[in-house]
C-alpha positions as a Markdown table, in Angstrom:
| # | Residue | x | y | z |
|---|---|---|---|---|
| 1 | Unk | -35.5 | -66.4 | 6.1 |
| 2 | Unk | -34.0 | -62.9 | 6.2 |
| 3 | Unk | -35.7 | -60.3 | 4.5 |
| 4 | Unk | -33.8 | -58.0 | 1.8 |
| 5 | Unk | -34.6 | -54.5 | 1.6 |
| 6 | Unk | -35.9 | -53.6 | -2.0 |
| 7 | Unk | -36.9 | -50.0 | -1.0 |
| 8 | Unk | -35.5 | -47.3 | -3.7 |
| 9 | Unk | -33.2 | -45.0 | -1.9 |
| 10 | Unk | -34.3 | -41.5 | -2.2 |
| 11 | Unk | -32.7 | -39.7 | -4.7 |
| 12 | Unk | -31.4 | -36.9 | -1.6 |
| 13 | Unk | -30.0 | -39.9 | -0.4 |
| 14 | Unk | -28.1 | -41.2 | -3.6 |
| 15 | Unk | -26.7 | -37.7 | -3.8 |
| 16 | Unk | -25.1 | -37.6 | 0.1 |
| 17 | Unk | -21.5 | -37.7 | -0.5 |
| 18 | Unk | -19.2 | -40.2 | 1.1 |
| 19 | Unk | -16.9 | -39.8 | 3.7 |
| 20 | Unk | -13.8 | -39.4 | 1.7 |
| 21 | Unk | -15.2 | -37.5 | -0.7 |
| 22 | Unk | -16.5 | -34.7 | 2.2 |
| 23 | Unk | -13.2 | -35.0 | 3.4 |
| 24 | Unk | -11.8 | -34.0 | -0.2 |
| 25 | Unk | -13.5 | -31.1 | -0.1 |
| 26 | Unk | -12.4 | -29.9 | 3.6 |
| 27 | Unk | -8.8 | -30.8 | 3.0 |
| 28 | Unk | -7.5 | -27.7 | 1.9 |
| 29 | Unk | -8.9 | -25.4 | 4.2 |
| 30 | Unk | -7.5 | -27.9 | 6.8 |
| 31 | Unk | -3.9 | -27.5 | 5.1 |
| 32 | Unk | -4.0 | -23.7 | 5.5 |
| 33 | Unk | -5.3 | -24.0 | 9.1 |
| 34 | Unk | -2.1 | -26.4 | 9.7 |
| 35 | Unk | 0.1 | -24.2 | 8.2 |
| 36 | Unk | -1.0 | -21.2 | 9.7 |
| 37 | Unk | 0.1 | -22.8 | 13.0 |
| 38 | Unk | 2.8 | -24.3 | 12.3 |
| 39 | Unk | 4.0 | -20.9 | 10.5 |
| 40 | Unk | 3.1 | -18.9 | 13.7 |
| 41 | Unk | 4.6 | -21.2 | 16.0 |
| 42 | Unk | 8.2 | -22.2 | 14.0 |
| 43 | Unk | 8.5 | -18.8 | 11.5 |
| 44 | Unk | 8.9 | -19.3 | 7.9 |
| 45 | Unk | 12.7 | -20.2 | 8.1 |
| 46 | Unk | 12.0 | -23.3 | 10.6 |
| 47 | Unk | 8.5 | -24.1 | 9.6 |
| 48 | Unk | 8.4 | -27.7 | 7.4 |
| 49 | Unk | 6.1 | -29.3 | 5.0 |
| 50 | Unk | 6.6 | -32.3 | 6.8 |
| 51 | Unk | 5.4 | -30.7 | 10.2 |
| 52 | Unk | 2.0 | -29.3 | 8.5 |
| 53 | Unk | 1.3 | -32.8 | 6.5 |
| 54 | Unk | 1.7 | -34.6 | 9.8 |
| 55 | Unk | -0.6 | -31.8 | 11.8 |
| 56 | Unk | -3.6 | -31.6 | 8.8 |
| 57 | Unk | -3.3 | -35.5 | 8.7 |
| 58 | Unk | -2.6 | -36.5 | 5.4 |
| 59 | Unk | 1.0 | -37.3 | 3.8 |
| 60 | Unk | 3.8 | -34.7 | 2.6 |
| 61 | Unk | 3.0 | -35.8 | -1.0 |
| 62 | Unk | -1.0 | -35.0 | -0.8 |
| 63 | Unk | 0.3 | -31.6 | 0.7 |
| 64 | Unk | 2.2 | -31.2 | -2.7 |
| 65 | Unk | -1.0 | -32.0 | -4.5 |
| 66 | Unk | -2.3 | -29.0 | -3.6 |
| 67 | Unk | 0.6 | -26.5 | -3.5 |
| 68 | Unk | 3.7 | -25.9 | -4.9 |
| 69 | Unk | 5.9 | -25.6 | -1.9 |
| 70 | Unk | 6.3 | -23.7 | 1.5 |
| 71 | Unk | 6.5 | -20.3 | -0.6 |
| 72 | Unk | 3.1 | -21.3 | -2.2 |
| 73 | Unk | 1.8 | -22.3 | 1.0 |
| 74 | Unk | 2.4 | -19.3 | 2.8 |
| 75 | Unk | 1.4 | -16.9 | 0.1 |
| 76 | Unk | -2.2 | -19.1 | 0.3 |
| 77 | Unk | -2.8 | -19.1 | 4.5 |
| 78 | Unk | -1.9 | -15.3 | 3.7 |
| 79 | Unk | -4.3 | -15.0 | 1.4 |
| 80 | Unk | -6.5 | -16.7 | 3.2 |
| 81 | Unk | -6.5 | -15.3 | 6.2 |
| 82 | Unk | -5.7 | -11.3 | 6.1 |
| 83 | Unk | -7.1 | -10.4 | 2.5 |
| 84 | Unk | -10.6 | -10.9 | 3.7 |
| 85 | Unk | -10.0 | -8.7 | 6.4 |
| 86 | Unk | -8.7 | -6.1 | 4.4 |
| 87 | Unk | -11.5 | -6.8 | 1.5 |
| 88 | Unk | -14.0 | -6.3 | 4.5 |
| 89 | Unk | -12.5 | -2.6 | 5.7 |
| 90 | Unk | -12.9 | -1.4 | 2.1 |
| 91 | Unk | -16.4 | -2.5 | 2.1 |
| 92 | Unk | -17.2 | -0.8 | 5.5 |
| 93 | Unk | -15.5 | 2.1 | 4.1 |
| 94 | Unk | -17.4 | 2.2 | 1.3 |
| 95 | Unk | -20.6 | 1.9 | 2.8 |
| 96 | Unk | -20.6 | 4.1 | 5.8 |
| 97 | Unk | -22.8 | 6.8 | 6.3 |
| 98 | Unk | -21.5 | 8.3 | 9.3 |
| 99 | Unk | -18.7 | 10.6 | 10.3 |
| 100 | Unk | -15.1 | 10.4 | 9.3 |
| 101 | Unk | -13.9 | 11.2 | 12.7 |
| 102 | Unk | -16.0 | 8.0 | 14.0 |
| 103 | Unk | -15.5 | 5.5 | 11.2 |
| 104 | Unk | -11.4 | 6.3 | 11.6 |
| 105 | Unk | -11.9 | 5.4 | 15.5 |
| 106 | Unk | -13.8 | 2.1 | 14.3 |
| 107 | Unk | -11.7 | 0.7 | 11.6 |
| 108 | Unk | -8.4 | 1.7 | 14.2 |
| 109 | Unk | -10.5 | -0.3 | 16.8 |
| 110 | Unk | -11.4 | -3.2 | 14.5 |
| 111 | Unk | -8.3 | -3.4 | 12.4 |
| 112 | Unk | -6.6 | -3.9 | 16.1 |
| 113 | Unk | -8.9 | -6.2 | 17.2 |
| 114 | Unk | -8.5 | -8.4 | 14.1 |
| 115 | Unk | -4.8 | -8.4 | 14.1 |
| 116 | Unk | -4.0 | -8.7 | 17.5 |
| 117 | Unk | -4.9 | -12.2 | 18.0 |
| 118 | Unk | -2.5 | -14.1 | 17.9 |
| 119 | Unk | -2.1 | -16.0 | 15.0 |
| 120 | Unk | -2.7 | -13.0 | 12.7 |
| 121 | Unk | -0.1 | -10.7 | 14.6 |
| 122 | Unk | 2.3 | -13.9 | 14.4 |
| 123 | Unk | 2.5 | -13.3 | 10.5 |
| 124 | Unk | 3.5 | -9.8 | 11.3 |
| 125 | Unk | 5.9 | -10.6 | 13.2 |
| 126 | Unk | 6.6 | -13.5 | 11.0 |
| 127 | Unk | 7.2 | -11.2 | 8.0 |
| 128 | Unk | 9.0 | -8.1 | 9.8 |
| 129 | Unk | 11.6 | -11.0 | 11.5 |
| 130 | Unk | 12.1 | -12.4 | 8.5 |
| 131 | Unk | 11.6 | -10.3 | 5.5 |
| 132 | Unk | 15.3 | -9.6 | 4.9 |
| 133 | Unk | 16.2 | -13.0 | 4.6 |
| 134 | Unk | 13.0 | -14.0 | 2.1 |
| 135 | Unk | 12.8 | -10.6 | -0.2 |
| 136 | Unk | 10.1 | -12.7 | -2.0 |
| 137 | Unk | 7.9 | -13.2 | 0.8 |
| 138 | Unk | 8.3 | -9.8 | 1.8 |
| 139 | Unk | 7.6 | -8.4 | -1.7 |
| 140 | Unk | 4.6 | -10.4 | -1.5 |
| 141 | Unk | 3.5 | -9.3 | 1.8 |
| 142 | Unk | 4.4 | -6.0 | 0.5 |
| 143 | Unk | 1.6 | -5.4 | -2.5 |
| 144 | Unk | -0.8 | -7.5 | -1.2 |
| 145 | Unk | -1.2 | -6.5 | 2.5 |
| 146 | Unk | 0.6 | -3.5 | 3.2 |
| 147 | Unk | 0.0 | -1.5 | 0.4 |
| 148 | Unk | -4.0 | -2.6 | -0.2 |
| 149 | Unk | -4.3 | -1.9 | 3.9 |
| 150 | Unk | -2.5 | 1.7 | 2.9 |
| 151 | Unk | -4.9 | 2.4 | 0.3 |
| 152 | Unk | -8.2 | 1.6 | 2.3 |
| 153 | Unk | -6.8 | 3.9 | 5.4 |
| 154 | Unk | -5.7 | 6.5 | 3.0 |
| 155 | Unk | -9.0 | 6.2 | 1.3 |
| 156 | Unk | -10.9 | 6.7 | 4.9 |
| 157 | Unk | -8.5 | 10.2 | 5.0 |
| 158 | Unk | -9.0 | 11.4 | 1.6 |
| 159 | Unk | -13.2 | 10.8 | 2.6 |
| 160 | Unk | -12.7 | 13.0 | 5.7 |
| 161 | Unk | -11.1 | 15.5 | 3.7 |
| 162 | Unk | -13.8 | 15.7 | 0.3 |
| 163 | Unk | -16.9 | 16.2 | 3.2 |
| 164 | Unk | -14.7 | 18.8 | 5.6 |
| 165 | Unk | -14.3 | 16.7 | 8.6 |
| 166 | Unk | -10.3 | 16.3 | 7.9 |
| 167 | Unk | -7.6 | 18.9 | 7.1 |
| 168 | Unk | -5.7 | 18.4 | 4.0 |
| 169 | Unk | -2.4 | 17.0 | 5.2 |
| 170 | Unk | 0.7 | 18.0 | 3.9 |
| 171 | Unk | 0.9 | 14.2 | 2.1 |
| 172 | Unk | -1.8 | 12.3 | 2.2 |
| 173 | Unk | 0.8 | 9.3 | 2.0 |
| 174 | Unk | 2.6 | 10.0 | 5.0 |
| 175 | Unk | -0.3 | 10.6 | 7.1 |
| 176 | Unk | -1.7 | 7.5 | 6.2 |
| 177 | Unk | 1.7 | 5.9 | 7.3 |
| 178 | Unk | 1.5 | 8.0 | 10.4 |
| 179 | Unk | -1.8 | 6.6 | 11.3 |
| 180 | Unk | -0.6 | 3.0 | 11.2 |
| 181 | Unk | 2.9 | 2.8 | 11.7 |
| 182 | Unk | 2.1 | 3.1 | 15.7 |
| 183 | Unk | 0.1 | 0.2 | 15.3 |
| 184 | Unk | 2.0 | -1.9 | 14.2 |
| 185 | Unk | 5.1 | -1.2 | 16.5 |
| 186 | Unk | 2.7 | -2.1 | 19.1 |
| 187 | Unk | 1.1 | -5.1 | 17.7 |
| 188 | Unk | 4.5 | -6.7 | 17.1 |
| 189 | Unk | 5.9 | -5.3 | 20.6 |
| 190 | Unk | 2.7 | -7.6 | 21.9 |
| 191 | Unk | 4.0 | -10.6 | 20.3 |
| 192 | Unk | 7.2 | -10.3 | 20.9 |
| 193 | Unk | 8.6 | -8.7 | 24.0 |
| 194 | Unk | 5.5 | -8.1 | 26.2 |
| 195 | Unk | 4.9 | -12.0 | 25.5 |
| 196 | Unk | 7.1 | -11.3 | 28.6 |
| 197 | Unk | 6.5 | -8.5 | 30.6 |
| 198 | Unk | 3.6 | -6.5 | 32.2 |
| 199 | Unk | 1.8 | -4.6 | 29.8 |
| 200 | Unk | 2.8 | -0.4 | 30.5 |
| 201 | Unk | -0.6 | 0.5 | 28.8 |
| 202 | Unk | -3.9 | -1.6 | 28.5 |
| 203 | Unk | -4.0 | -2.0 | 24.6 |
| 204 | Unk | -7.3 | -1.4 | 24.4 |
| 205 | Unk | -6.7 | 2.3 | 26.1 |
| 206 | Unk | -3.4 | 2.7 | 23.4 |
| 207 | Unk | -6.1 | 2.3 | 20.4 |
| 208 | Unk | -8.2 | 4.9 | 21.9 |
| 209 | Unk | -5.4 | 7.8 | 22.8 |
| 210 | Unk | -4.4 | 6.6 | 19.4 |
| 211 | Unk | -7.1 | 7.5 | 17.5 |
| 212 | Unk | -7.8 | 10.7 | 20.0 |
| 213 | Unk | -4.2 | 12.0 | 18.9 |
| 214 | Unk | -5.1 | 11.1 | 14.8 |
| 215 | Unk | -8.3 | 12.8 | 15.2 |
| 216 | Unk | -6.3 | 15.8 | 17.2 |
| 217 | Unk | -4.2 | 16.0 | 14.3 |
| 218 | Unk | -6.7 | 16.3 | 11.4 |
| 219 | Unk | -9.8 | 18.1 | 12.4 |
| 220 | Unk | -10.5 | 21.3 | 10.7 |
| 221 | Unk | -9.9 | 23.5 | 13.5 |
| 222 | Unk | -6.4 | 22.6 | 14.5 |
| 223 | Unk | -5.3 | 24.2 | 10.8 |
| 224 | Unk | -4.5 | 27.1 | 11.6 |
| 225 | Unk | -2.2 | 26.4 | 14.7 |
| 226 | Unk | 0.8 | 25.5 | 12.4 |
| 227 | Unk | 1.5 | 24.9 | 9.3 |
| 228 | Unk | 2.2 | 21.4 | 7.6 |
| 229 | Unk | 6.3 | 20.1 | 7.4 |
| 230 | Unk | 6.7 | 20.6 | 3.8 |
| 231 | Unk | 6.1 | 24.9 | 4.4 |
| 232 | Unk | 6.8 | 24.9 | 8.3 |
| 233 | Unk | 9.6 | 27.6 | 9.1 |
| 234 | Unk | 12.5 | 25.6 | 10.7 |
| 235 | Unk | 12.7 | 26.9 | 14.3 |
| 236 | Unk | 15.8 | 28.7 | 14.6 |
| 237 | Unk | 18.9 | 26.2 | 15.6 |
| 238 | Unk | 20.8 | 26.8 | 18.4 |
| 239 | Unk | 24.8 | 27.6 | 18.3 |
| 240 | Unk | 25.3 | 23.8 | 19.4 |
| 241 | Unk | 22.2 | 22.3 | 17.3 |
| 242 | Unk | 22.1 | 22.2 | 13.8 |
| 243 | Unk | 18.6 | 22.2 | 12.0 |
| 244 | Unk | 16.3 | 18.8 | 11.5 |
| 245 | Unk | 16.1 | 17.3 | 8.6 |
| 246 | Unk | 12.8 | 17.6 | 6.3 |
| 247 | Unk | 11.7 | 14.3 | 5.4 |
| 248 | Unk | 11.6 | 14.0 | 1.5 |
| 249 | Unk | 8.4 | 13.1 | -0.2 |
| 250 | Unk | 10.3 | 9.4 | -1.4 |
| 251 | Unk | 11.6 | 8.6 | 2.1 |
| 252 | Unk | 7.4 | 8.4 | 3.2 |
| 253 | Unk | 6.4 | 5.9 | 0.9 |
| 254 | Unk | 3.2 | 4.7 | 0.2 |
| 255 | Unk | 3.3 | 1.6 | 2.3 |
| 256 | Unk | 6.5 | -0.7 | 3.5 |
| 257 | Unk | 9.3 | -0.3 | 1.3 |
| 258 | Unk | 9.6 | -3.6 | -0.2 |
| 259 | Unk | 13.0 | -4.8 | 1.4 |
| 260 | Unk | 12.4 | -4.2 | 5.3 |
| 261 | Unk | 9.0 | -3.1 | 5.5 |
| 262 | Unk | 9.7 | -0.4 | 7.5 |
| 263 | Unk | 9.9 | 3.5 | 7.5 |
| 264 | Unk | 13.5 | 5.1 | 6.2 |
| 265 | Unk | 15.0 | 5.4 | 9.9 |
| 266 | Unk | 16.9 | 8.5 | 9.3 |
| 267 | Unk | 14.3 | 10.8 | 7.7 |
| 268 | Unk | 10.7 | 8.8 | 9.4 |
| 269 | Unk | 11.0 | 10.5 | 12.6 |
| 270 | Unk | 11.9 | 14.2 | 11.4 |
| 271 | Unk | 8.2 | 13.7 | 10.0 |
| 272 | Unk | 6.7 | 12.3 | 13.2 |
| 273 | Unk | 8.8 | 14.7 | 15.1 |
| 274 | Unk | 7.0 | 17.6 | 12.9 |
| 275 | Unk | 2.8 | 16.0 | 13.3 |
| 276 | Unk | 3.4 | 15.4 | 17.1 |
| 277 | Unk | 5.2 | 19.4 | 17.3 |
| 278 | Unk | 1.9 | 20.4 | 16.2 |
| 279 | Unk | -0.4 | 18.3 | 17.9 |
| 280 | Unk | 0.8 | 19.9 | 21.1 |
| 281 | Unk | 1.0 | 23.7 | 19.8 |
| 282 | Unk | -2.7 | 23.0 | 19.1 |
């Protein structure tokens, strides 16, 4: 005669969730993880909801139970994936105790090391590819990346500056931009063209004359070896040179400009042109 078990389950046992319902809850972090490769691999324009249903395993209509389209979806593997990276600068920022010069060499070092993997510098590329044709991804990309990573390096500056490590820069703005903008030519210049060729420098080695020519730039002692661009005497032109432009204080804006994400082209390099002048007078 078989025997029926008439034990009382433990209530910690009554509790353990079922298969399905564990599943439930690990479905939309799996969405975002499908999307972010299928985003990486395709871009926005070619990437499909079909594609990410059929790589997270479920159907195109359980995809649409949880987000509103591909714009929603992107917007939520952004979200997911580069906030917290930006959320934990601002907290390291925040907290440190050491020198400016050192936490700027840190954050450049860990801010590269973060975003040069590959499926986090494929949404840069991914948005500077592609922002022209979706000005409402890149508006979104704009004032939630771009400008909160501005503000965190700018705040880093402006703490050099308050405890007399840094100079005061001629615009904080610009030097913020300054600091990045040749990190993120060479992060997308990774994942793009020397996806193909033999690196010229060791990345790791770029980071650190990098941050050697940053630090160059705004210590306290180098001050006095020229003044800043906005009251710099124009050298004197030459019968078959005309003077370079200034770069006016809107053409430097805080951040990507919100329809190509990049500097003005005409007037960005008169202001690189004037920083690098006097990195080397110094």
């Amino acid at each position: 005669m078989r025997q029926v078990n008439t034990t009382t389950p433990s209530p910690a046992r009554c509790k353990r969730p079922r298969a399905w319902e564990r599943r439930k809850e690990q479905r939309p972090g799996e969405l975002l993880n499908a999307a972010l490769e299928v985003f990486v691999a395709r871009g926005y324009a070619a990437a499909r909801l079909d594609d990410v249903a059929a790589r997270a395993g479920v159907s195109k209509g359980t995809l649409y139970l949880y987000y509103a389209g591909k714009e929603d979806l992107f917007k939520a593997v952004v979200r997911a994936t580069i906030l917290p990276v930006i959320e934990q600068f601002r907290h390291h920022i925040e907290q440190a105790t050491g020198s400016s010069e050192q936490l700027l060499a840190d954050v450049l070092k860990g801010w590269w090391s973060c975003f040069s993997k590959p499926q986090m510098g494929g949404i840069m590329k991914l948005i500077l590819g592609e922002a022209s044709n979706f000005p409402e991804i890149a508006r979104f990309f704009n004032d939630e990346v771009a400008l909160p990573t501005h503000e965190v390096i700018r705040r880093l500056v402006q703490r050099g500056i308050e405890r007399g490590e840094f100079r005061q820069p001629c615009d904080l703005d610009t030097a913020t931009h300054l600091i990045m903008s040749p990190l993120i030519l060479k992060l997308i210049w990774n994942h793009s063209v020397g996806q193909c060729c033999t690196p010229i420098i060791d990345p790791a080695d770029f980071i650190r004359h990098h941050a050697d020519l940053v630090l160059t730039l705004r210590r306290p002692d180098t001050a006095a070896a020229a003044p800043c661009a906005s009251t710099h005497t124009p050298d004197a032109p030459t019968q078959d040179a005309p003077p370079r432009p200034r770069c006016p204080p809107e053409a430097c804006c805080a951040g990507f400009p919100t329809a190509s994400l990049l500097p003005d082209v005409p007037s960005f390099p008169a202001c690189w042109h004037t920083s690098s002048r006097d990195i080397i007078r110094r």
